[in-house]
matplotlib code that plots the C-alpha trace (Angstrom):
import matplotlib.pyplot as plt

x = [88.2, 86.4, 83.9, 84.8, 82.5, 83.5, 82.2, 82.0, 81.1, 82.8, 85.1, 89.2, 89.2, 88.0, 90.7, 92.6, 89.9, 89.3, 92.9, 92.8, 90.1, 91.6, 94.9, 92.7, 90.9, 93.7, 95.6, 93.4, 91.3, 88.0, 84.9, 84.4, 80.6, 80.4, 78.1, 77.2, 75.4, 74.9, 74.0, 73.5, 71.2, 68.7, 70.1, 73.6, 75.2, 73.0, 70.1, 69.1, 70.6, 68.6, 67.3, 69.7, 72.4, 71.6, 70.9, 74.8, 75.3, 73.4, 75.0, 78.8, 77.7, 76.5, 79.6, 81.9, 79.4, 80.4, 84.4, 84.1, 82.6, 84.4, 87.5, 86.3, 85.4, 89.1, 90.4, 90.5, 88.6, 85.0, 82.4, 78.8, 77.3, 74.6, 72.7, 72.1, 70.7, 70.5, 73.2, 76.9, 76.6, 73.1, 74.0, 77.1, 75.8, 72.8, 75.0, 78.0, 75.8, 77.7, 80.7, 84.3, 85.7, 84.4, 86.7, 86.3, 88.0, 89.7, 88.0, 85.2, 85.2, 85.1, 81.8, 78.5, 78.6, 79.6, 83.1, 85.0, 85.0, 81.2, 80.3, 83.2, 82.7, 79.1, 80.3, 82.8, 80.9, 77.7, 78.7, 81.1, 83.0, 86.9, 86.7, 89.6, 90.3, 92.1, 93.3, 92.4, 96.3, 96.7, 97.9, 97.4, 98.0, 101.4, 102.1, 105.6, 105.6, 102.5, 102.7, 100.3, 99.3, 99.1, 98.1, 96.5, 92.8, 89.9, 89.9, 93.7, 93.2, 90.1, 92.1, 94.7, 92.7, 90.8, 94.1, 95.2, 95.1, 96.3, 99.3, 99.5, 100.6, 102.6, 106.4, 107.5, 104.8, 106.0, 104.0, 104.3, 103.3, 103.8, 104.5, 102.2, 101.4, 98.1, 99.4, 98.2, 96.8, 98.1, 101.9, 103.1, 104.6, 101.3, 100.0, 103.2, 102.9, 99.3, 100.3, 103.6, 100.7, 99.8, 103.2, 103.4, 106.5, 106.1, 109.0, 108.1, 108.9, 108.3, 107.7, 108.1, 105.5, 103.3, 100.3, 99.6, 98.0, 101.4, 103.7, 101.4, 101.0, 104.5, 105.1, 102.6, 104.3, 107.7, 107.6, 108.6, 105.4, 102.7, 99.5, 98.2, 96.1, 94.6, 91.5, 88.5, 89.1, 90.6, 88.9, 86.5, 82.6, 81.2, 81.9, 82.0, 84.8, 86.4, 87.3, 89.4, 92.1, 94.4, 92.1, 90.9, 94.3, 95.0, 91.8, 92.3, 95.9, 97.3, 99.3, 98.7, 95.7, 94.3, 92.7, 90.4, 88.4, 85.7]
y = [102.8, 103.2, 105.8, 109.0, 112.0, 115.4, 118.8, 120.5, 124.6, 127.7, 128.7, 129.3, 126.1, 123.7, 122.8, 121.8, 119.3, 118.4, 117.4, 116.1, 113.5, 112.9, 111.5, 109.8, 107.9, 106.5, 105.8, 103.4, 102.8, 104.1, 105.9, 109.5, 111.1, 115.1, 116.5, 119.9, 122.2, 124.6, 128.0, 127.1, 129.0, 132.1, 134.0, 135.4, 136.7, 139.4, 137.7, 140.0, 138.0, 139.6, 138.1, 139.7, 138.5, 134.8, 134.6, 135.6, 132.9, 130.3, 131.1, 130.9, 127.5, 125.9, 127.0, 125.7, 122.3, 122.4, 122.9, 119.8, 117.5, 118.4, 117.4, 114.5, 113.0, 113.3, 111.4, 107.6, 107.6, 105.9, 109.2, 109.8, 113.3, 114.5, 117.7, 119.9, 122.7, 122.8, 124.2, 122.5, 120.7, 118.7, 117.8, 116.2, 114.6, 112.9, 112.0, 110.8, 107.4, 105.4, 107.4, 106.1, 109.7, 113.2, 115.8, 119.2, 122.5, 123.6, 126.4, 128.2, 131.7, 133.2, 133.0, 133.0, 130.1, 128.6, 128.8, 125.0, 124.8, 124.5, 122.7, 120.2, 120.0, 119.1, 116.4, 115.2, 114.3, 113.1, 111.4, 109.0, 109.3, 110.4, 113.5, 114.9, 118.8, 120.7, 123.8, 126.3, 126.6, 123.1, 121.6, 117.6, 114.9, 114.6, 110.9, 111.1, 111.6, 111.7, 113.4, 110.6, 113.1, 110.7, 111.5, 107.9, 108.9, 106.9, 109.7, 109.6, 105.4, 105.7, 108.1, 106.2, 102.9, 104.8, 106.0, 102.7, 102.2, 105.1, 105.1, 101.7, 103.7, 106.4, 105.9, 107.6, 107.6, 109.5, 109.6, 112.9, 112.6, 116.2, 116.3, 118.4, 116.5, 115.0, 111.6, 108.6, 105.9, 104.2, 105.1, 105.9, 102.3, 100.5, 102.6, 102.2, 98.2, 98.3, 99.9, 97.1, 94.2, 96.1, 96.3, 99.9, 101.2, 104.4, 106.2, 108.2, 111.4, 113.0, 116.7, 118.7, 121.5, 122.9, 123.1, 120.8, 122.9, 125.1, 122.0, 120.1, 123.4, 123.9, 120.0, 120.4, 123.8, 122.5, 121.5, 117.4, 115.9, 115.7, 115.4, 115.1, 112.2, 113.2, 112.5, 114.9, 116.1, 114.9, 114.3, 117.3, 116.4, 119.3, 120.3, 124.2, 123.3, 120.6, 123.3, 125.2, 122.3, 121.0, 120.5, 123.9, 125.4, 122.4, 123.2, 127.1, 126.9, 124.1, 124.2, 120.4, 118.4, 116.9, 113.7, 113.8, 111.2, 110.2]
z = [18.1, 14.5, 14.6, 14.4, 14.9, 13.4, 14.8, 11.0, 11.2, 9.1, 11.6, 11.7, 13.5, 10.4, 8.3, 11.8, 13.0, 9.5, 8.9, 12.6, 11.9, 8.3, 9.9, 13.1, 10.6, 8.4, 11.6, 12.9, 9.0, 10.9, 9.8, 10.0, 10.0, 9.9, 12.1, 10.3, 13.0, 10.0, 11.0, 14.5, 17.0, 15.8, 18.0, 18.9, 22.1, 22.2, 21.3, 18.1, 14.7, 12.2, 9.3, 6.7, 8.9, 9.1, 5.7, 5.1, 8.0, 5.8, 2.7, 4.1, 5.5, 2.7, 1.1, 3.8, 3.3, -0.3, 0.3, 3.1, 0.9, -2.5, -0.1, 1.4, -1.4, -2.9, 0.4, 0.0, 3.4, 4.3, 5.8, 6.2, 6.8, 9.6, 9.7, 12.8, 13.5, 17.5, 19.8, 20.1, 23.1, 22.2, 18.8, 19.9, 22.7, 20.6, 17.4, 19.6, 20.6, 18.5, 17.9, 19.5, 19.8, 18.8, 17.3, 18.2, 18.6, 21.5, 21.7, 19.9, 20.8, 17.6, 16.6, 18.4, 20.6, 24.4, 24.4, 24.3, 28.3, 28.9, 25.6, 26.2, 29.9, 29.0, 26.7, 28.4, 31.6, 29.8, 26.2, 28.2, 24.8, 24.3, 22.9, 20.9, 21.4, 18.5, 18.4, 16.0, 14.7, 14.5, 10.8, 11.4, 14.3, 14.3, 16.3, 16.6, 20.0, 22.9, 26.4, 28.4, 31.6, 34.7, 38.1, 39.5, 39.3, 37.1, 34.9, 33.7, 33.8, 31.6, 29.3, 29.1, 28.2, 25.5, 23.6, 23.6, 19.7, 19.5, 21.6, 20.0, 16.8, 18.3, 18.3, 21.8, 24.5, 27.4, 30.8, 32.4, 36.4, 37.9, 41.5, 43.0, 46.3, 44.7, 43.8, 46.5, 44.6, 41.1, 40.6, 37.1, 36.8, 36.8, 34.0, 32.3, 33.1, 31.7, 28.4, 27.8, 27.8, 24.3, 22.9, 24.6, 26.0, 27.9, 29.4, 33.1, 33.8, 36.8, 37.2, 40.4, 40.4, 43.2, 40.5, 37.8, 34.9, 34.4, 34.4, 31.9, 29.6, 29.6, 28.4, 25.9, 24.7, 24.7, 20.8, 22.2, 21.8, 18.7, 21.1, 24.4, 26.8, 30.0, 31.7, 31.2, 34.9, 38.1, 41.5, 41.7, 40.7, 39.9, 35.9, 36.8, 39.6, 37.4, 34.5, 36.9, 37.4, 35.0, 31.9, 32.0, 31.4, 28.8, 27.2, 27.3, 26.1, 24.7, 21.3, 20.4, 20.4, 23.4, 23.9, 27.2, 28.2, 31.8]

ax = plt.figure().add_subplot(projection="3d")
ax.plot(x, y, z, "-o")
ax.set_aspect("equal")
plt.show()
């Protein structure tokens, strides 16, 4: 994990990811290229952004550009910059070709665009990149402590084998398995076994919970752990059904960044 890809855009959400991605790329001494989707689509949710009105768009954005760049060029940190002016979800998915994990906001509701569950479901499924949710509150990646969300399936092990050099600079990794009846293949131990061939040790905990979402959320609120690992959704298919399970409710809620991967 080196390249880092940075969702950049004028929203209460930017210092957080830019701060995010500032402490990502020192952790592991990686690259980090801005993806500026500028003033985004002509249009807004009701499909009439006038002309005076996107010209105020413009302006705040090249100002935003301007306040990025003065910054990232005080931070002893190696960064390129990309242009964009098409919608969230197709930018991302065509820069993110060599990227090794994309930083993004949690959710994106405040301004004219899909909120975080389509755009990331889209990505998520389709880049075949980690992606690494922050939330709009959020100050830095704090790697104290990690909440590593396990329930067997190929999702959770390709999460987990994407954090790795991540986790690998964590100090307490703690794998949270919630028992909610939907745990038949891959125990907690092998993941935990997995991560000690890397120097890892991971402590299990076992939750008992008839639903999973609640009894991650409630982890991830508790104030014990800096961010979050969890695959980008569990056994359902379909992305509409997907964002109904556990990663909906981390994505819709969750205090602390989350790093989701397929």
């Amino acid at each position: 994990m080196k390249n880092i890809l940075l969702l950049i855009h004028s929203d209460r959400g930017q210092d957080g990811r830019l701060q995010v991605a500032l402490d990502l790329c020192r952790t592991i001494d990686g690259h980090v290229t801005c993806l500026d989707i500028g003033g985004g689509p002509a249009t807004d949710t009701d499909g009439c952004r006038d002309g005076g009105e996107r010209g105020g768009l413009l302006t705040a954005e090249t100002s935003a550009r301007s306040a990025v760049e003065a910054r990232l060029a005080g931070e002893d940190i190696s960064w390129d910059w990309i242009d964009a002016r098409r919608d969230i979800a197709t930018s991302l998915r065509g820069a993110a070709a060599l990227a090794d994990v994309i930083v993004v906001q949690r959710e994106l509701g405040d301004f004219a665009y899909p909120e975080m569950h389509g755009a990331g479901a889209d990505l998520i499924v389709r880049s075949g990149k980690p992606v690494l949710a922050v939330p709009a509150e959020c100050r830095g990646l704090d790697r104290d402590a990690v909440l590593l969300a396990w329930d067997g399936s190929r999702c959770a092990a390709c999460a987990l084998r994407a954090a790795v050099p991540l986790l690998r600079r964590t100090r307490r990794v703690t794998i949270v398995e919630v028992q909610d009846g939907s745990i038949t293949t891959t125990p907690a131990e092998d993941a935990a076994e997995y991560l000690s061939r890397y120097g890892i040790w991971a402590e299990i905990r076992r939750v008992d919970a008839p639903r999973a979402g609640p009894a991650l959320l409630a982890e991830a609120s508790s104030g014990a752990f800096g961010y979050a690992v969890m695959g980008g959704y569990g056994h359902l298919r379909l992305v509409e059904a997907a964002f109904g399970n556990a990663t909906r409710e981390m994505l819709g809620q969750s205090p602390i960044p989350v790093f989701l991967a397929h």
